[in-house]
C-alpha positions as CSV (number, residue, x, y, z in Angstrom):
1,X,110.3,83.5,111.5
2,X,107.2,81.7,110.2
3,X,104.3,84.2,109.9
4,X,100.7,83.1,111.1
5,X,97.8,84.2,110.8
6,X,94.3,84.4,113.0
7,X,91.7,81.8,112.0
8,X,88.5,83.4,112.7
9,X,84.7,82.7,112.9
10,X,82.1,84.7,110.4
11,X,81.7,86.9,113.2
12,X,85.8,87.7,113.2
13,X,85.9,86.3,116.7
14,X,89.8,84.6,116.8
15,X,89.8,80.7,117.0
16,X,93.5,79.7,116.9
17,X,96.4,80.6,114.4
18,X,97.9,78.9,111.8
19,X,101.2,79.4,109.6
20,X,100.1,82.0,106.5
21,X,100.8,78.9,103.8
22,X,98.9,76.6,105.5
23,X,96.3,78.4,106.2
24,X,96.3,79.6,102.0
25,X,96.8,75.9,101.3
26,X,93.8,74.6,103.5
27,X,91.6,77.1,103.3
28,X,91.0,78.7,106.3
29,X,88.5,81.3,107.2
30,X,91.4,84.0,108.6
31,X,91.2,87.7,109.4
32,X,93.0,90.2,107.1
33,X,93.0,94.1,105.6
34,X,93.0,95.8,102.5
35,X,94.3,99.1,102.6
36,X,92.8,101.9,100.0
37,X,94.9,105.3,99.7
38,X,93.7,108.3,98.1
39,X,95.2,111.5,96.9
40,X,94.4,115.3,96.9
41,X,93.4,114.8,93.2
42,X,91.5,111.8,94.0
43,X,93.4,109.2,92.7
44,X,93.9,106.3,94.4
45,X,96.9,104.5,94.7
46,X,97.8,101.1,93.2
47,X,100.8,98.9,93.6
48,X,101.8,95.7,91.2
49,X,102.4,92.8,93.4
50,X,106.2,91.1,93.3
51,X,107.0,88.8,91.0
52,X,108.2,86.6,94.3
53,X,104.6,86.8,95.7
54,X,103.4,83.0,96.3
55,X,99.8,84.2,95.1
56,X,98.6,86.4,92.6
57,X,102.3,87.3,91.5
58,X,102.5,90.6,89.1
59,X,98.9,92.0,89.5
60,X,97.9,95.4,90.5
61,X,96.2,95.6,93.7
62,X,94.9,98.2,96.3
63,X,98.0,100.1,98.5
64,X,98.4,97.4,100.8
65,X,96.8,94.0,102.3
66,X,98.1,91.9,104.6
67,X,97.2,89.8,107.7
68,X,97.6,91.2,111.1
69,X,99.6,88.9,113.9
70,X,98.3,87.5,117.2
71,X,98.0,90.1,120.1
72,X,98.2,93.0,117.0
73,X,94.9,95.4,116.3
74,X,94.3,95.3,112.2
75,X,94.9,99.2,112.4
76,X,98.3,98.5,114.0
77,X,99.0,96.2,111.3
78,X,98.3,98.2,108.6
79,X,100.1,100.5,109.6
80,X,103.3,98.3,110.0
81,X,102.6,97.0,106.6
82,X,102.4,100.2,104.4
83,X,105.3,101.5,106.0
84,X,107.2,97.6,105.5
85,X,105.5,97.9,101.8
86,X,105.6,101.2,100.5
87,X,107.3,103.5,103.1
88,X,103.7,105.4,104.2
89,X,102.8,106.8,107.3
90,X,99.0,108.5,107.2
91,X,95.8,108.2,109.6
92,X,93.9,105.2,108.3
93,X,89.9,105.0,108.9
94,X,88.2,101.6,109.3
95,X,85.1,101.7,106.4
96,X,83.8,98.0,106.6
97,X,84.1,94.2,106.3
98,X,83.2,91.1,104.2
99,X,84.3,87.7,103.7
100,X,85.7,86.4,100.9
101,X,86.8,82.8,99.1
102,X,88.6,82.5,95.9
103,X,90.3,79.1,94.2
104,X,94.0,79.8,92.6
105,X,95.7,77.7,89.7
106,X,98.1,77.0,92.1
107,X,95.8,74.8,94.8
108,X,96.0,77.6,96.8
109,X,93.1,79.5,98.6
110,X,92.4,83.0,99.9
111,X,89.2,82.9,102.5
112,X,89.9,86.1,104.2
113,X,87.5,88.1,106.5
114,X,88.4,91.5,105.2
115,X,89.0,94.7,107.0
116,X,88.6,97.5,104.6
117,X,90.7,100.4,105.9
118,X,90.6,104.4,104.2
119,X,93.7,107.1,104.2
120,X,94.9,109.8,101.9
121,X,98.8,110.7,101.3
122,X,99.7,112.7,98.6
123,X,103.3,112.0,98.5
124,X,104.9,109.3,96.1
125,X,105.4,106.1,98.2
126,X,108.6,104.4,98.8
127,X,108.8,100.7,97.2
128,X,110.2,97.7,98.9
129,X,110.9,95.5,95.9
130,X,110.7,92.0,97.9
131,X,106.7,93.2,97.8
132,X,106.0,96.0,95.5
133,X,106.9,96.4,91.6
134,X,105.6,99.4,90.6
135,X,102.9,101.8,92.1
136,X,101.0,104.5,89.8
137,X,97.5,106.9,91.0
138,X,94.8,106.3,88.8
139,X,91.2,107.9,88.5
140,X,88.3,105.4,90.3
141,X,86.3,105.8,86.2
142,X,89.6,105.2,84.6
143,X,90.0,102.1,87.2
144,X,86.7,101.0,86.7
145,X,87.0,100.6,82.7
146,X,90.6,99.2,82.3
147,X,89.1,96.2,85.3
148,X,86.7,96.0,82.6
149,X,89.1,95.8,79.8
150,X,92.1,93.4,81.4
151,X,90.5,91.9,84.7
152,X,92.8,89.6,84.5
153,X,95.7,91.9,85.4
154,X,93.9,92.6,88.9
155,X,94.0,90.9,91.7
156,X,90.6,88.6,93.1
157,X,89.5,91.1,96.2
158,X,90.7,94.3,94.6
159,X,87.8,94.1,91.5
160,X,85.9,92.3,94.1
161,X,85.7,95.5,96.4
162,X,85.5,97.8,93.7
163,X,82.7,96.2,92.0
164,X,80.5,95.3,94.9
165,X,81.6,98.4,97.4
166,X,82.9,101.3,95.6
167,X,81.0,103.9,97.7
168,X,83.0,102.4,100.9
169,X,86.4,103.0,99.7
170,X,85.8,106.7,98.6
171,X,87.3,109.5,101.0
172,X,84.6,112.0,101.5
173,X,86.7,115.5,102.4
């Protein structure tokens, strides 16, 4: 089955769907998430994209993004996803939104309204390898300076959330 996703206004109010590729290839506004996981330790969790991944192949990313389908709540979505991704289960907190546009080498686009969404889990997660390479816990001022050092081993909204919200993705106990 074809996924879509929801086209949506700057105000995230849905305007029609279109098929995910399409909607990468012609640059449509659409909603989507990016999930941040932390640890006891505070450490947050990272996964390497697949190498099968149609964008931004091999680079390390936040726990989980994804787009939500018609008639599903982005919470509900995100859930589905890190349990489809990287076997987790955990309560997830909504922190905040921003749009996004990006060019790729490959005449692709990402234009994403972006749900930020918070959790903590402090178990190793469980890799589905048709998504997810490797995964590894890492230290937001140990994150902060390897983005520095090899940015381009990141993926475009991942160093774009931690350099322009960093306070937003934090779990305050």
């Amino acid at each position: 089955m074809e996924e879509h996703v929801i086209l949506v206004d700057e105000l995230d109010n849905e305007i029609g769907t279109m098929p995910k590729l399409e909607a990468h290839q012609k640059n449509q506004l659409h909603r989507a998430f990016s999930v941040f996981i932390w640890n006891s330790k505070n450490e947050m969790l990272l996964q390497k994209r697949a190498s099968g991944k149609y964008h931004s192949p091999n680079l390390w990313t936040n726990a989980c993004c994804s787009h939500p389908r018609q008639n599903e709540s982005t919470i509900d979505a995100a859930h589905r996803r890190l349990q489809e991704e990287i076997g987790i289960t955990t309560k997830l907190t909504h922190s905040f939104q921003f749009i996004y546009q990006v060019a790729f080498d490959n005449d692709l686009f990402e234009h994403e309204l972006d749900h930020v969404l918070i959790g903590k889990y402090d178990a190793n997660p469980i890799l589905n390898i048709d998504e997810v390479s490797e995964f590894r816990w890492v230290r937001m001022e140990d994150l902060q300076q390897e983005i520095e050092q090899a940015p381009s081993t990141f993926t475009y909204w991942f160093k774009y959330i931690i350099d322009n919200y960093p306070s937003k993705i934090i779990i305050h106990s």
